[in-house]
BALOBA-1460 file (C-alpha; in Angstrom, 3 decimals):
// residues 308
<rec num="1" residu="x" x="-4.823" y="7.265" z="5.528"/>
<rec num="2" residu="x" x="-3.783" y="4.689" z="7.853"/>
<rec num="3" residu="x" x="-0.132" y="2.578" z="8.426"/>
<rec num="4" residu="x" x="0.897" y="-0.548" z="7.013"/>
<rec num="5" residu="x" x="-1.397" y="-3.421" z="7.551"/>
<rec num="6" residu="x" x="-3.912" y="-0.905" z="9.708"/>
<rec num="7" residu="x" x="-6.043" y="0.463" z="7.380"/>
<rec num="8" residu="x" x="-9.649" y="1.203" z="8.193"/>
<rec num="9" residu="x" x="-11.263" y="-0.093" z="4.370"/>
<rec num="10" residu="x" x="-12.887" y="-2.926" z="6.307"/>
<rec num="11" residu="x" x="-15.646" y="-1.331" z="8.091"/>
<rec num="12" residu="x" x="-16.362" y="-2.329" z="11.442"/>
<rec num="13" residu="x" x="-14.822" y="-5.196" z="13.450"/>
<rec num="14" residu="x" x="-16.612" y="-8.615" z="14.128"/>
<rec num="15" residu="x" x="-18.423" y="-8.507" z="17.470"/>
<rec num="16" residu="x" x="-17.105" y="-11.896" z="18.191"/>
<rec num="17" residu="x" x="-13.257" y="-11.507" z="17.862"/>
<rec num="18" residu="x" x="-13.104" y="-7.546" z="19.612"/>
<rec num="19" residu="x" x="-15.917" y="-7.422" z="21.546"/>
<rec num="20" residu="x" x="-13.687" y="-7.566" z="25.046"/>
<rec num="21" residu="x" x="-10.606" y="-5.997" z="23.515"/>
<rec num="22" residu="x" x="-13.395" y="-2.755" z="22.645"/>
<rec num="23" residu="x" x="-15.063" y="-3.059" z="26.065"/>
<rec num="24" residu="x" x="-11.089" y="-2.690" z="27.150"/>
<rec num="25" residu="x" x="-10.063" y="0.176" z="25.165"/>
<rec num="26" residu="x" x="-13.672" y="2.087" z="25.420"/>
<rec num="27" residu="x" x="-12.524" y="4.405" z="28.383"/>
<rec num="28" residu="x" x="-9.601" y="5.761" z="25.855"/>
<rec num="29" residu="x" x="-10.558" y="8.962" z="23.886"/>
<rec num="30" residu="x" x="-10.332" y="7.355" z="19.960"/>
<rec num="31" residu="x" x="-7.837" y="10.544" z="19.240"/>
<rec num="32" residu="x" x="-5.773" y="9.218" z="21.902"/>
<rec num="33" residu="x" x="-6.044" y="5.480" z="20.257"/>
<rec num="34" residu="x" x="-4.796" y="6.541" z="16.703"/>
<rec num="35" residu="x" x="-1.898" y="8.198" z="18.181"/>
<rec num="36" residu="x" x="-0.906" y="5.314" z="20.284"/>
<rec num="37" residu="x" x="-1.316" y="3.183" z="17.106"/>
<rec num="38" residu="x" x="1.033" y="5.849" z="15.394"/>
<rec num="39" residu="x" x="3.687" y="5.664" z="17.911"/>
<rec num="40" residu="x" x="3.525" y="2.136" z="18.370"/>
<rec num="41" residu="x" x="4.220" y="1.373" z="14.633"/>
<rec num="42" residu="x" x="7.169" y="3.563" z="14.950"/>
<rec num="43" residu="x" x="8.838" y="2.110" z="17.881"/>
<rec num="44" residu="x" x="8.099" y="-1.215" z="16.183"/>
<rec num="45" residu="x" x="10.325" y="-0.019" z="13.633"/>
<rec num="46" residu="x" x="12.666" y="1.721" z="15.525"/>
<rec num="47" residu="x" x="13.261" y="-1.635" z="16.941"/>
<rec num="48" residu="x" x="13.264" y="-3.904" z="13.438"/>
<rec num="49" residu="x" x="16.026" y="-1.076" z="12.185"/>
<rec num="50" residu="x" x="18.070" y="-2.083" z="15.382"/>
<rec num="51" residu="x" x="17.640" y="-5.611" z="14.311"/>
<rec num="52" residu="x" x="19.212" y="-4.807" z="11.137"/>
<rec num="53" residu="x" x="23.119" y="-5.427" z="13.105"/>
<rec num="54" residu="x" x="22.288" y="-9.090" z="13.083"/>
<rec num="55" residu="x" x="19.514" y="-9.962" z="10.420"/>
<rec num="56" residu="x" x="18.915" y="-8.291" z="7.440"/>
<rec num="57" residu="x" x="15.687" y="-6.183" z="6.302"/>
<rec num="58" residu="x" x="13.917" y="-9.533" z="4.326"/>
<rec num="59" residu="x" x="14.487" y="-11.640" z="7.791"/>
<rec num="60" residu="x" x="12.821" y="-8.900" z="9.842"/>
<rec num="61" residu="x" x="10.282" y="-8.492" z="7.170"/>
<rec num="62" residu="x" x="9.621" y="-12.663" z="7.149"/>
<rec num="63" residu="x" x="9.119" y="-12.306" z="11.107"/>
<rec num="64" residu="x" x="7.137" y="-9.505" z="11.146"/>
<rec num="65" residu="x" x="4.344" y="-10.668" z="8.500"/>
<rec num="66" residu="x" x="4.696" y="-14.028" z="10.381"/>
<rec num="67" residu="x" x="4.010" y="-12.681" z="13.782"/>
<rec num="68" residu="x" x="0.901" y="-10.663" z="12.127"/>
<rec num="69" residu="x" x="-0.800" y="-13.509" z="10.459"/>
<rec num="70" residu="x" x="-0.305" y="-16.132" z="13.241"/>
<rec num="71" residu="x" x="-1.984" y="-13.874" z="15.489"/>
<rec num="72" residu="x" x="-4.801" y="-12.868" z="12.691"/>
<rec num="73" residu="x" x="-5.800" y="-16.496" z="11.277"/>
<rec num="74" residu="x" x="-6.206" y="-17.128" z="15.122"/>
<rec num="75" residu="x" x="-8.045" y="-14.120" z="16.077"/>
<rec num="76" residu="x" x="-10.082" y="-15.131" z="12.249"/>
<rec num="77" residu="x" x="-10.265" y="-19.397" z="12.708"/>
<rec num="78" residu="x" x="-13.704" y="-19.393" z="12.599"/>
<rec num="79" residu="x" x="-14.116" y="-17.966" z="9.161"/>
<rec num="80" residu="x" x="-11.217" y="-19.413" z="8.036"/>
<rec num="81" residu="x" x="-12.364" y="-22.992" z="8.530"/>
<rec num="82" residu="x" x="-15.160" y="-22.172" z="5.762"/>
<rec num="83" residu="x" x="-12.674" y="-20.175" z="3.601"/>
<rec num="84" residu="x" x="-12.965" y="-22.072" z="0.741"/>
<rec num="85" residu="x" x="-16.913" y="-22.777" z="0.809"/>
<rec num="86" residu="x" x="-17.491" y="-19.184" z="1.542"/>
<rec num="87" residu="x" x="-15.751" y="-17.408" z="-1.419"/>
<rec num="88" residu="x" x="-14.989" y="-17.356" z="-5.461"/>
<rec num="89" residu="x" x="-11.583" y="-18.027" z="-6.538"/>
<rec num="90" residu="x" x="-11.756" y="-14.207" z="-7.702"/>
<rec num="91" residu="x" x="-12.152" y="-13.549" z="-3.778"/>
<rec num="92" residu="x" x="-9.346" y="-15.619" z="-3.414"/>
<rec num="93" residu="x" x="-6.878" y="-13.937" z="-5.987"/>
<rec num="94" residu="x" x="-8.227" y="-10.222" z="-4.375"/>
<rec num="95" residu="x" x="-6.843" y="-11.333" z="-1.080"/>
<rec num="96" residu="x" x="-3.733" y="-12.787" z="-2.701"/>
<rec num="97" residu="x" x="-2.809" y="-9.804" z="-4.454"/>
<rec num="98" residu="x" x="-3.423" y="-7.592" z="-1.323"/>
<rec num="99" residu="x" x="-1.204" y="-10.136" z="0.346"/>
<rec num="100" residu="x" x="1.828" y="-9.522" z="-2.817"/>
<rec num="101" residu="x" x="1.457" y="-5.888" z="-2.136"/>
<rec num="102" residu="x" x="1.579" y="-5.965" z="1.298"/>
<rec num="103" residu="x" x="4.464" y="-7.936" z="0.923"/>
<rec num="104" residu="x" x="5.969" y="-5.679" z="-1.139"/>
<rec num="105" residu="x" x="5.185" y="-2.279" z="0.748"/>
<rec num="106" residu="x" x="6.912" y="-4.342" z="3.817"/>
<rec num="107" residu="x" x="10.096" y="-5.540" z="2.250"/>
<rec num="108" residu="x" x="10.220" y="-1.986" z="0.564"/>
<rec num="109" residu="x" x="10.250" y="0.207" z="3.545"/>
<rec num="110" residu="x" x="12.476" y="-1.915" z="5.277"/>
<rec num="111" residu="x" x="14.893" y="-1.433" z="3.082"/>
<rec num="112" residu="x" x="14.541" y="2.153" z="2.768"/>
<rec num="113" residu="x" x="15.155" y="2.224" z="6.813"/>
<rec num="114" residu="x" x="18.436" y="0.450" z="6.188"/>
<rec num="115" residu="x" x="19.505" y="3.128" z="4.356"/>
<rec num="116" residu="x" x="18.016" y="6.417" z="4.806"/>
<rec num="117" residu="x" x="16.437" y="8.142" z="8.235"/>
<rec num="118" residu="x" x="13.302" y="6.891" z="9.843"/>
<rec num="119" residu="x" x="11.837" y="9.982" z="9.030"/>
<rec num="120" residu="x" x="12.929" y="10.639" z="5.991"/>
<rec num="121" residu="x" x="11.709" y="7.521" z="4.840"/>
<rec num="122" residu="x" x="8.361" y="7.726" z="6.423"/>
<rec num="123" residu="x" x="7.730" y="11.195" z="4.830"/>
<rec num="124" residu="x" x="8.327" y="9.738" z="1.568"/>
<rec num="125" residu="x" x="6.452" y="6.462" z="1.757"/>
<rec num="126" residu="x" x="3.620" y="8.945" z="2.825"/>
<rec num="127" residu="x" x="3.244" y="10.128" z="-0.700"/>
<rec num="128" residu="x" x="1.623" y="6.673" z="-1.938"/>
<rec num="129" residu="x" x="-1.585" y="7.459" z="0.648"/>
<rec num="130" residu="x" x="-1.616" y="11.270" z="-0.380"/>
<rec num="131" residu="x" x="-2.102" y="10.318" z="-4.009"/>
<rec num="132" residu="x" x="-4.845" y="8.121" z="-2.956"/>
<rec num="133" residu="x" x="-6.768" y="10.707" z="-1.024"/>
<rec num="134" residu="x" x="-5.918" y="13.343" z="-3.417"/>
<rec num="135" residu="x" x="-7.454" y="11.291" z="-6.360"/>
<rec num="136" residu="x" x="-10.396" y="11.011" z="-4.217"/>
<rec num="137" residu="x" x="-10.860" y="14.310" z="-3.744"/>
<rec num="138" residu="x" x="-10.022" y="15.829" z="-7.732"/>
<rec num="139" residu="x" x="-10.461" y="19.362" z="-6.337"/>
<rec num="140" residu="x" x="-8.206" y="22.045" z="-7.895"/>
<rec num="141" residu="x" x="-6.903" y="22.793" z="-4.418"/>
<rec num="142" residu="x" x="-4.861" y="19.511" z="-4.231"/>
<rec num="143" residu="x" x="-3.046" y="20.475" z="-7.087"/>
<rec num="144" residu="x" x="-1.548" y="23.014" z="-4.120"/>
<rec num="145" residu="x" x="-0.909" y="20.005" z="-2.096"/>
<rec num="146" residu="x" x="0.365" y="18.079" z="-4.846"/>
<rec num="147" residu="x" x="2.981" y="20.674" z="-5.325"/>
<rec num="148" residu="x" x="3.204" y="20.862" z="-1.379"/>
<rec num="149" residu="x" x="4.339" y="17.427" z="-1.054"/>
<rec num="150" residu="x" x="6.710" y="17.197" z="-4.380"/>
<rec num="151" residu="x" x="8.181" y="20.513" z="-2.723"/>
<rec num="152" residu="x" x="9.024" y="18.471" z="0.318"/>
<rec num="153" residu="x" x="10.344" y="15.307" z="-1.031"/>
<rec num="154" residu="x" x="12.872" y="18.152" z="-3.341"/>
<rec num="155" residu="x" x="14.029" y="19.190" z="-0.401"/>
<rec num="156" residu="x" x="14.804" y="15.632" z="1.290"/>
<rec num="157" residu="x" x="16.816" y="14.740" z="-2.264"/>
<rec num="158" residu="x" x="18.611" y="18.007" z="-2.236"/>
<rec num="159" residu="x" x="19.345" y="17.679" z="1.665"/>
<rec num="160" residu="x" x="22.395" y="19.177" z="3.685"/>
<rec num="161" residu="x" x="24.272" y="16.682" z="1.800"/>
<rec num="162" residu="x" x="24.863" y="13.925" z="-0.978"/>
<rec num="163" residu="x" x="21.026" y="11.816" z="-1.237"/>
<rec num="164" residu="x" x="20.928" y="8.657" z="-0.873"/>
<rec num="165" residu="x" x="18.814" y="7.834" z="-3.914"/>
<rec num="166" residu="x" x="18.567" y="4.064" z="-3.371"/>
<rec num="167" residu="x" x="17.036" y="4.168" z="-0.024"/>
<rec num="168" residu="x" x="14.852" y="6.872" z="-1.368"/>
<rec num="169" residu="x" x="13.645" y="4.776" z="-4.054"/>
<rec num="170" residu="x" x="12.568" y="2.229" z="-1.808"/>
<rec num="171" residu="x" x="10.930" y="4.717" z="0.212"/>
<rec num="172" residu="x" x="8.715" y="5.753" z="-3.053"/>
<rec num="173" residu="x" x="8.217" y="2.136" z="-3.920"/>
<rec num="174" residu="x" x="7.087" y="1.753" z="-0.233"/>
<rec num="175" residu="x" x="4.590" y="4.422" z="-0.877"/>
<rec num="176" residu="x" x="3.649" y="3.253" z="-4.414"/>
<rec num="177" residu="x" x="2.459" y="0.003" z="-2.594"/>
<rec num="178" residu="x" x="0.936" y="1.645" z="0.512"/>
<rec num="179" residu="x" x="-1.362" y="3.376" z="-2.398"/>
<rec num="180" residu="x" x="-2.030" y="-0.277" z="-3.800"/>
<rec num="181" residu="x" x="-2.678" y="-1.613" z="-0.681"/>
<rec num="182" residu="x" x="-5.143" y="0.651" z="0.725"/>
<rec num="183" residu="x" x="-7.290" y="0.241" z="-2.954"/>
<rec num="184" residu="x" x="-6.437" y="-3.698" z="-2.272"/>
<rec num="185" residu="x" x="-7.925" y="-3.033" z="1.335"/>
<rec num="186" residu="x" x="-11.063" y="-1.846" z="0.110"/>
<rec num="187" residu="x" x="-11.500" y="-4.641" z="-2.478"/>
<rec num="188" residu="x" x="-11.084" y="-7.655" z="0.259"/>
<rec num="189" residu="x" x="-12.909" y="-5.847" z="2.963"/>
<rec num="190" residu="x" x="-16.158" y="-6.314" z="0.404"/>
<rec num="191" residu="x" x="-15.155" y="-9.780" z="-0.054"/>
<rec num="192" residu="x" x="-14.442" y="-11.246" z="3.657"/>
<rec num="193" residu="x" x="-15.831" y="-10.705" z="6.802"/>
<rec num="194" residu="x" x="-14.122" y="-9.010" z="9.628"/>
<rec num="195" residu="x" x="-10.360" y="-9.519" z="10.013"/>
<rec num="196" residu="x" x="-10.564" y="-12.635" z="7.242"/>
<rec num="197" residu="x" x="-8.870" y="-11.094" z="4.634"/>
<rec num="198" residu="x" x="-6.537" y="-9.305" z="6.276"/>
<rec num="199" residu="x" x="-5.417" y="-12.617" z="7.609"/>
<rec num="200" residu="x" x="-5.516" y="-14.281" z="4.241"/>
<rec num="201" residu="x" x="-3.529" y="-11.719" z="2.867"/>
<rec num="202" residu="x" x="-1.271" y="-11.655" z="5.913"/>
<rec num="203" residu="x" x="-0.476" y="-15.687" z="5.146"/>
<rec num="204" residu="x" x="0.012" y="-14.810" z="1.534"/>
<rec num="205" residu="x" x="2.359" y="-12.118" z="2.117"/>
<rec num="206" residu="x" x="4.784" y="-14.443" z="4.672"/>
<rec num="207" residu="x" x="4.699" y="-17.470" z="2.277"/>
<rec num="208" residu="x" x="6.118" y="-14.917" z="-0.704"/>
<rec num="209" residu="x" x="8.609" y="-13.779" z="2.028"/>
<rec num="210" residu="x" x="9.745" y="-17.270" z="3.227"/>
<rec num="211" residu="x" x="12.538" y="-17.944" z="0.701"/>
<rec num="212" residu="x" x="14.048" y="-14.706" z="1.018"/>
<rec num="213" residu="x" x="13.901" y="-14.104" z="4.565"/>
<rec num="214" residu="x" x="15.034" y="-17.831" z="5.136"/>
<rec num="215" residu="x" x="17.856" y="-17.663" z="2.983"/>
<rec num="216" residu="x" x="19.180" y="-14.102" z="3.657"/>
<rec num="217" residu="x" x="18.372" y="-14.710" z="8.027"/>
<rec num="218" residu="x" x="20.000" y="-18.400" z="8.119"/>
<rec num="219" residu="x" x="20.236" y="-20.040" z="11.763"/>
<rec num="220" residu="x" x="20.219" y="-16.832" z="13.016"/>
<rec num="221" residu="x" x="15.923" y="-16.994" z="12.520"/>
<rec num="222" residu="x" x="16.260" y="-19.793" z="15.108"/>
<rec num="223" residu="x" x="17.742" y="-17.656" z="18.124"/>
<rec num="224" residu="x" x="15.268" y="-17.545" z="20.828"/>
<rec num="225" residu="x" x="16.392" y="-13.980" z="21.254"/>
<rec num="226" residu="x" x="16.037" y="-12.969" z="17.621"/>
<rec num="227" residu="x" x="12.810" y="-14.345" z="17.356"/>
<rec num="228" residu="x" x="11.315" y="-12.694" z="20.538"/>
<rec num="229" residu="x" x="12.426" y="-9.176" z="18.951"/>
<rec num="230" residu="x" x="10.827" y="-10.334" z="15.700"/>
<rec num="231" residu="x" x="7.907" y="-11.105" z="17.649"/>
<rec num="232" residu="x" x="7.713" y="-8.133" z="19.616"/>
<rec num="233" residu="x" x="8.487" y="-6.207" z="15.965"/>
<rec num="234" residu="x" x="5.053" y="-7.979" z="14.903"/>
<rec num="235" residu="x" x="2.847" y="-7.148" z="18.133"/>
<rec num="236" residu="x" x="4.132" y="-3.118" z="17.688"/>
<rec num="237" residu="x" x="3.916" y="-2.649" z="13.816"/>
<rec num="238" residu="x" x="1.183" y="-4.635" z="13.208"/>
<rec num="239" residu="x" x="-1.235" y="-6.102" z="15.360"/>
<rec num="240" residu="x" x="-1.565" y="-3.574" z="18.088"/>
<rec num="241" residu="x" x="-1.866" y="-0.495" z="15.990"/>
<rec num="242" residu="x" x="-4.361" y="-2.571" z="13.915"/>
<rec num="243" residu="x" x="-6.348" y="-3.344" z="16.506"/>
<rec num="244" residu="x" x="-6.094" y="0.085" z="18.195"/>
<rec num="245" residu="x" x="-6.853" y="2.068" z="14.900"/>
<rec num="246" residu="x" x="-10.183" y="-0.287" z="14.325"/>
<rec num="247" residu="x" x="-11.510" y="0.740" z="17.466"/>
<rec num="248" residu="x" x="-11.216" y="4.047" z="16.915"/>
<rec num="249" residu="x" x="-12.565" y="3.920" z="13.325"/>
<rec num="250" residu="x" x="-15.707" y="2.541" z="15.123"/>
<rec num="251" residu="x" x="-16.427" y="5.987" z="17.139"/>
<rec num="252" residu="x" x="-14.754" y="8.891" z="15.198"/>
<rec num="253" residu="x" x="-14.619" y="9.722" z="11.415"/>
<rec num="254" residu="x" x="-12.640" y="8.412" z="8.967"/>
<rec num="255" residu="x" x="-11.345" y="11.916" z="7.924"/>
<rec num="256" residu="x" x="-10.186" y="12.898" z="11.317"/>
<rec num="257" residu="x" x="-8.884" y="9.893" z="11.739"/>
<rec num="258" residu="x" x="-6.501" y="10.668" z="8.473"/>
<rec num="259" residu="x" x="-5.893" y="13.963" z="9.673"/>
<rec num="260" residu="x" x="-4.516" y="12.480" z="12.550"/>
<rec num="261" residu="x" x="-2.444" y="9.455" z="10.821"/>
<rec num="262" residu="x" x="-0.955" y="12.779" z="9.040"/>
<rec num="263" residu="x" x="1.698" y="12.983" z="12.114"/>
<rec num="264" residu="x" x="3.184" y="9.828" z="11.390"/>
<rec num="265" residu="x" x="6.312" y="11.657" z="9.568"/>
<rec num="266" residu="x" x="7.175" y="13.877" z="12.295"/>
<rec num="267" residu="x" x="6.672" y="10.921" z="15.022"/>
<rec num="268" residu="x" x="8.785" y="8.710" z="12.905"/>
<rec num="269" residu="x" x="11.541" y="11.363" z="12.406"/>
<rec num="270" residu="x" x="11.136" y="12.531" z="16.519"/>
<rec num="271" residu="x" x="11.291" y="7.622" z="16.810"/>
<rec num="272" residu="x" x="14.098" y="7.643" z="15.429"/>
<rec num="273" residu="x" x="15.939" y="10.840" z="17.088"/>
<rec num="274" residu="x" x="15.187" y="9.199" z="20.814"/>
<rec num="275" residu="x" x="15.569" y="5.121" z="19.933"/>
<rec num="276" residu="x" x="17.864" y="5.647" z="16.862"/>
<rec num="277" residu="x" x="19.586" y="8.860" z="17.500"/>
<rec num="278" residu="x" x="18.846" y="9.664" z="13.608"/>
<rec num="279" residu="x" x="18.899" y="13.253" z="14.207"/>
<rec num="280" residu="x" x="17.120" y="15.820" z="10.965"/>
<rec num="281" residu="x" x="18.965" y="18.866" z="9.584"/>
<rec num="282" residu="x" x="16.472" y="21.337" z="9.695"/>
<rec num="283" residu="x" x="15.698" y="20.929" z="5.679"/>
<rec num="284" residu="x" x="14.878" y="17.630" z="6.421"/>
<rec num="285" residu="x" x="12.548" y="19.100" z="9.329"/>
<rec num="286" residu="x" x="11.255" y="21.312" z="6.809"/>
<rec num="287" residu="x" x="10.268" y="18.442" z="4.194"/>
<rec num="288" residu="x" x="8.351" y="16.591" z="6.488"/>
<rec num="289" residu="x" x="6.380" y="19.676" z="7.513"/>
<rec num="290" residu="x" x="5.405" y="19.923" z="3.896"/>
<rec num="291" residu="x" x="4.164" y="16.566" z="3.720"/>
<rec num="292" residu="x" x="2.412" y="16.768" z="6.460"/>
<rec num="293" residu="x" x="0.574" y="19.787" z="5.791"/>
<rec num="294" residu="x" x="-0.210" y="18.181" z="2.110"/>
<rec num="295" residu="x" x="-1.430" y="14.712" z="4.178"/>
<rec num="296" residu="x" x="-4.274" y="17.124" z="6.071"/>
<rec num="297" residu="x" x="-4.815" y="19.232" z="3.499"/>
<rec num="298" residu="x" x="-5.707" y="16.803" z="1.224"/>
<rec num="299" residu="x" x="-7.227" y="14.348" z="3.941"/>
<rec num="300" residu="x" x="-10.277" y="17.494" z="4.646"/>
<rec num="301" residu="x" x="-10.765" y="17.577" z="1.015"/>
<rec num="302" residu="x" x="-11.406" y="14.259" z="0.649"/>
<rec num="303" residu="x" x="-15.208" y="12.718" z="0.332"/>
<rec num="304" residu="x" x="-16.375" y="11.286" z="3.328"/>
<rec num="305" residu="x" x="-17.388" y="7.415" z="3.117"/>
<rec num="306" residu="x" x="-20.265" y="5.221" z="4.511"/>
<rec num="307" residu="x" x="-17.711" y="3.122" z="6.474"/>
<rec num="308" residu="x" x="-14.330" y="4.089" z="7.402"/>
């Protein structure tokens, strides 16, 4: 299981476009590289919720895809010169749709941090890559880590207090198209070469965004201040933890590597205690616990593949 926009379905990088950034990150233990990805996706959106005071969720959302596929087609020019000679329309519409539900996981779980904690909303989105991995697996086990999880997400509606159901539903709907988007992952990385149709996708998803986040951001999208933070958003969410997490998919495997992507509740929810001051009651600590412990328990169940 990996974050949003940093999933490991397309095998291993092009030689051409990370051959200096691996030689770079080679002295760093790849345990060490997923968790830096982890935190760094986090404090990305520890820092888009802060944004939230003067732009809403879509306009954070518009500069965030933005920032990821400007710096993706470049990192990708080369095969995206030939795009068009290269591939089928049907490669074309796979890309497009990863690029709708990437889109849609993005808007999603931005508006689920508007409402609800980091954390909380984390450990919930979490359920869309648990189904995934526990559909893999189809031992009778999971059905103990099915129940896990549900157990946990109970306990975040029932709370110390009254639930706030909307921001959890866009926390599930986050997670319903986290699911999508890691079978959409798959599909494109058999279709395009290296980071290609993660960069198609990325262009899709911030033309599908552009009306919204226009019209909802305004003149605030053209403060030079505003957009730095969007960019910076970009870098932490997206393109560093993608580019961390691919290097470490090259030298560990890909079920460790989900084992390890099974902290990102409880880094979220400890995010968003230090840069948000969103502090857990301890059933809330409790809940993401449980879906933690589901996220590993089903991730060492699941079948190993060729490629991570």
């Amino acid at each position: 299981m990996a974050p949003a926009e940093a999933q490991g379905s397309y095998g291993r990088p092009d030689r051409r476009t990370w051959s200096a950034r691996a030689l770079s990150m080679g002295a760093i233990p790849p345990p060490a590289l997923v968790l830096l990805g982890v935190v760094s996706v986090q404090v990305g959106a520890g820092i888009a919720k802060h944004l939230f005071a003067v732009l809403p969720p879509s306009a954070v959302v518009l500069l965030r895809l933005a920032t990821s596929a400007a710096v993706l087609g470049f990192l990708s020019r080369r095969a995206l010169r030939t795009l068009l000679r290269d591939h089928t329309r049907g490669d074309l519409a796979v890309a497009v749709t990863f690029g709708l539900t990437l889109a849609v996981m993005n808007a999603s779980i931005y508006q689920a941090f508007a409402r609800i904690p980091l954390g909380v909303a984390v450990t919930i989105e979490f359920l869309g890559p648990l189904a995934v991995a526990i559909a893999a697996s189809r031992r009778a086990l999971d059905l103990v880590w099915a129940v896990l999880a549900f157990a946990g997400v109970a306990l975040l509606a029932r709370g110390d207090g009254p639930a706030d159901l909307v921001g959890m539903g866009f926390a599930l709907l986050a997670g319903v198209a986290w699911a999508g988007y890691i079978l959409l992952s798959a599909a494109t990385g058999k279709r395009f070469a290296g980071s290609s149709g993660l960069a198609v996708a990325s262009v899709a998803a911030t033309v599908v965004m552009l009306p919204l986040g226009t019209a909802t951001g305004g003149t605030a999208l053209l403060s030079p201040e505003l957009l730095l933070l969007g960019l910076g958003v970009g870098l932490l969410s997206s393109v560093i933890p993608y580019s961390l997490e691919l290097e470490a998919l090259r030298r560990m495997p890909a079920r460790v590597f989900g084992i390890l992507m099974s902290l990102e509740p409880a880094v979220a929810a400890l995010v968003g205690l230090v840069v948000l001051q969103e502090v857990l009651s301890p059933v809330e600590w409790a809940a993401v616990g449980c879906v933690m412990v589901a996220c590993i328990g089903a991730t060492r169940g699941a079948p190993e593949t060729p490629e991570a």
